[in-house]
C-alpha positions in Angstrom: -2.4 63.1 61.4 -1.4 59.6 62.4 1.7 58.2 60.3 1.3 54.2 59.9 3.7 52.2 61.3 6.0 51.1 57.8 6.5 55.1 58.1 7.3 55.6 61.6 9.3 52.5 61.3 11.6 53.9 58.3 12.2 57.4 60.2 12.9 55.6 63.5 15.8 53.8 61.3 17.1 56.9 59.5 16.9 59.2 62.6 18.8 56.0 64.7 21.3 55.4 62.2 25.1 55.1 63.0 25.8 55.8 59.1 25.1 59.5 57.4 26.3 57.8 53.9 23.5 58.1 51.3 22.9 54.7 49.8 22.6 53.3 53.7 20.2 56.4 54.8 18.0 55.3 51.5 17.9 51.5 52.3 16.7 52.1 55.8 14.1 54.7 54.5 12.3 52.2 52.4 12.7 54.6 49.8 13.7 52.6 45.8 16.6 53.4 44.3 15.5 53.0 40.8 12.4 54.8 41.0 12.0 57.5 43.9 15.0 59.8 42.9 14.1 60.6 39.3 13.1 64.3 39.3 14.5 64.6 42.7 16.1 67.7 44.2 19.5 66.2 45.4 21.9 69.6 45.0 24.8 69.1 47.2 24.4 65.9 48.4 27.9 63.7 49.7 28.1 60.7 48.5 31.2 59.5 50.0 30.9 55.9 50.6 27.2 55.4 48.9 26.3 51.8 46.4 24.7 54.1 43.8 24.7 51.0 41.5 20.7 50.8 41.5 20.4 54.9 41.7 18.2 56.2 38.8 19.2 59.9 38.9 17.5 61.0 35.2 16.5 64.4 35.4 17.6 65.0 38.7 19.1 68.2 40.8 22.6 66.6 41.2 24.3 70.6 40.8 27.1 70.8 43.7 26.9 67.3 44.2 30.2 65.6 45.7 30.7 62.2 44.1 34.9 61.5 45.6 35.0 58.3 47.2 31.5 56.8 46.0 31.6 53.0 45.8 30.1 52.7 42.6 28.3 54.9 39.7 24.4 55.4 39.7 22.7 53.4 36.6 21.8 56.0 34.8 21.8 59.5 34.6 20.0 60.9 31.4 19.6 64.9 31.7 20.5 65.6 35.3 21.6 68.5 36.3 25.0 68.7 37.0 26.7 72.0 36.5 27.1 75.1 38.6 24.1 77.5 37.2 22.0 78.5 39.5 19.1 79.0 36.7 15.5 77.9 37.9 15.2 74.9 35.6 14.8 71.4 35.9 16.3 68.3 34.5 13.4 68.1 31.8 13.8 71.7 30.3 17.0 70.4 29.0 14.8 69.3 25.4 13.7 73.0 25.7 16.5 74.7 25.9 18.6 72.5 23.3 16.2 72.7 20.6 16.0 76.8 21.0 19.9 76.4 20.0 19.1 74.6 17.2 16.4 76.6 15.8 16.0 79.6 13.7 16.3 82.1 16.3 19.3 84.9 16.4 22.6 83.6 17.0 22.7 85.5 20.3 19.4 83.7 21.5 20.7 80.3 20.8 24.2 81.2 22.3 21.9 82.1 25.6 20.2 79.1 25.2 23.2 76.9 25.6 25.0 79.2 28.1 22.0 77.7 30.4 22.7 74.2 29.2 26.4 74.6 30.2 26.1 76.5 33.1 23.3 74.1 34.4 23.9 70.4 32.8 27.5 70.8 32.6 30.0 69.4 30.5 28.7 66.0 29.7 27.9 64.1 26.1 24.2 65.7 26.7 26.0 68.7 26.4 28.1 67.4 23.9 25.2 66.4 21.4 24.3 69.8 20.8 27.2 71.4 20.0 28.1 68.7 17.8 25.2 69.8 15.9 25.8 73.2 15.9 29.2 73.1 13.7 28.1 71.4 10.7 25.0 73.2 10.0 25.0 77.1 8.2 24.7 78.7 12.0 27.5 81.3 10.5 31.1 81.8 12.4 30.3 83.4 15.5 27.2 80.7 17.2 29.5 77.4 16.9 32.8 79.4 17.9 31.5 80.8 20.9 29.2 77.9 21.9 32.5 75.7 21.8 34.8 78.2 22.8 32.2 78.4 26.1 31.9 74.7 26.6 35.6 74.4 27.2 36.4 77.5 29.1 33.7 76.1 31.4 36.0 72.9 32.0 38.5 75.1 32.1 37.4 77.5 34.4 38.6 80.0 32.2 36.0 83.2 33.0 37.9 85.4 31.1 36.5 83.4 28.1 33.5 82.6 28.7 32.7 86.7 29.8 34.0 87.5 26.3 31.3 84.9 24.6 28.9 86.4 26.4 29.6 90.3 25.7 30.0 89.2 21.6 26.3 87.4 21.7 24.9 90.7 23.8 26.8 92.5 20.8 24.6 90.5 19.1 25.2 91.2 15.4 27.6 94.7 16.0 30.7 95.1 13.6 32.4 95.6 16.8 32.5 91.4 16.9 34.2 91.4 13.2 37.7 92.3 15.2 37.0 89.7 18.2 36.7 87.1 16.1 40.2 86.2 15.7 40.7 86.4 19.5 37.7 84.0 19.3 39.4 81.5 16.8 42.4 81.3 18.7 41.2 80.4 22.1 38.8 77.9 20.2 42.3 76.7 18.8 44.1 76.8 22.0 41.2 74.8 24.1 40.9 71.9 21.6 44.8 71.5 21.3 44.5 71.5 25.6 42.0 68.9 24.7 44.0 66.7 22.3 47.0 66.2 24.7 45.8 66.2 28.5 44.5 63.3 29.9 40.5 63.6 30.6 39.7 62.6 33.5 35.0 63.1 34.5 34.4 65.1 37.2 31.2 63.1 37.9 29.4 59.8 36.8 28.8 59.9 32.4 30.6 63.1 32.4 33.1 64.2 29.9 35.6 62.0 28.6 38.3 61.6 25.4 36.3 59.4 24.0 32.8 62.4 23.3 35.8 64.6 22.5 37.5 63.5 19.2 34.3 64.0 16.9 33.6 67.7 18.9 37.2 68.3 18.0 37.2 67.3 14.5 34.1 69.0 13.7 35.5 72.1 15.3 39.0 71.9 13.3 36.6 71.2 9.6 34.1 74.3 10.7 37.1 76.6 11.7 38.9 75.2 8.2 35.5 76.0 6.0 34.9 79.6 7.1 38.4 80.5 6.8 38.5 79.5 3.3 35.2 81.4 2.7 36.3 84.6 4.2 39.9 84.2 2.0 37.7 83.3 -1.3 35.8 86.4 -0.6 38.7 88.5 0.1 40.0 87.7 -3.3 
């Protein structure tokens, strides 16, 4: 198959190029910024030195990405993947997966369900929307403790953590979880106080800052504060 010259012409450019940045590599292609990388499989990609100004990356593979010494932030970035999971999803499952954690299904399920959203979507105020929704509703003690208590041992890198969420939600609903709870409470406690006094600083474009923290935290202190007070009413 013949390739037409505008074609031949764009890959002679890339393949000539002096430059291996990004946003140079895309300008020679002919490709457009804000319309051919939505969707677009981009895991791992440098951009040291790229103009990402005009960059439309919603829904996008960005996981492993490297974004030090980028010139500029892409325009948007709604849904992308940006984490470190390694689960076969794409940027447009994220609706999926977040309104399984909101729904009706065992607290274990919708713990799973937000593992993914963590592990794959990071921790960004996508992320951040859904647990804020989890601690005001009646989704009991152990779903909005371990969702949070997974979200920030994630930016933590705190494995320890996050291996204990996940063996209390395969517990599932065991009595064996009534005596990790408090282990539970306190590294929620610990993580949000981390939270309150270091100084955030995004480890990508959109991603987590102070600002999509203070209503997570407060909403974490008020559910922490109701269920105590409903476990010492009932103890009475």
């Amino acid at each position: 198959m013949k390739t037409n010259d505008p074609q031949h012409a764009a890959f002679s450019a890339v393949s000539k190029s002096v430059s291996d940045v990004f946003s140079d590599l895309v300008q020679l292609s002919g490709l457009r910024p804000q319309f051919d990388f939505q969707h677009a499989r981009l895991a791992g990609v440098d951009f040291a030195g790229s103009n990402l100004s005009e960059f439309n990356f919603d829904y996008a593979d960005l996981r492993g990405a490297k974004w030090a010494n980028r010139l500029s932030d892409p325009s948007t970035l709604q849904y992308s993947l940006r984490g470190n999971g390694t689960n076969e999803v794409r940027g447009t499952d994220f609706k999926d997966f977040s309104a399984k954690v909101l729904s009706k299904a065992l607290w274990a399920e919708r713990f799973f369900a937000f593992q993914v959203l963590v592990d794959n979507w990071g921790e960004n105020p996508d992320t951040v929307e859904v647990l804020l929704k989890l601690l005001p509703t009646k989704s009991g003690t152990y779903l909005p403790l371990c969702s949070f208590v997974y979200f920030s041992a994630s930016y933590l890198n705190d494995n320890e953590a996050k291996t204990r969420c996940i063996s209390m939600a395969n517990a599932g609903g065991s009595q064996v979880n009534i005596y990790r709870l408090r282990k539970l409470r306190l590294s929620a406690s610990q993580n949000a106080k981390y939270f309150k006094t270091v100084d955030m600083k995004p480890r990508y474009p959109a991603g987590l800052t102070a600002k999509e923290l203070k209503p997570l935290l407060r909403g974490l202190s008020d559910m922490i504060d109701s269920t105590v007070r409903t476990e010492n009413n009932s103890a009475l």
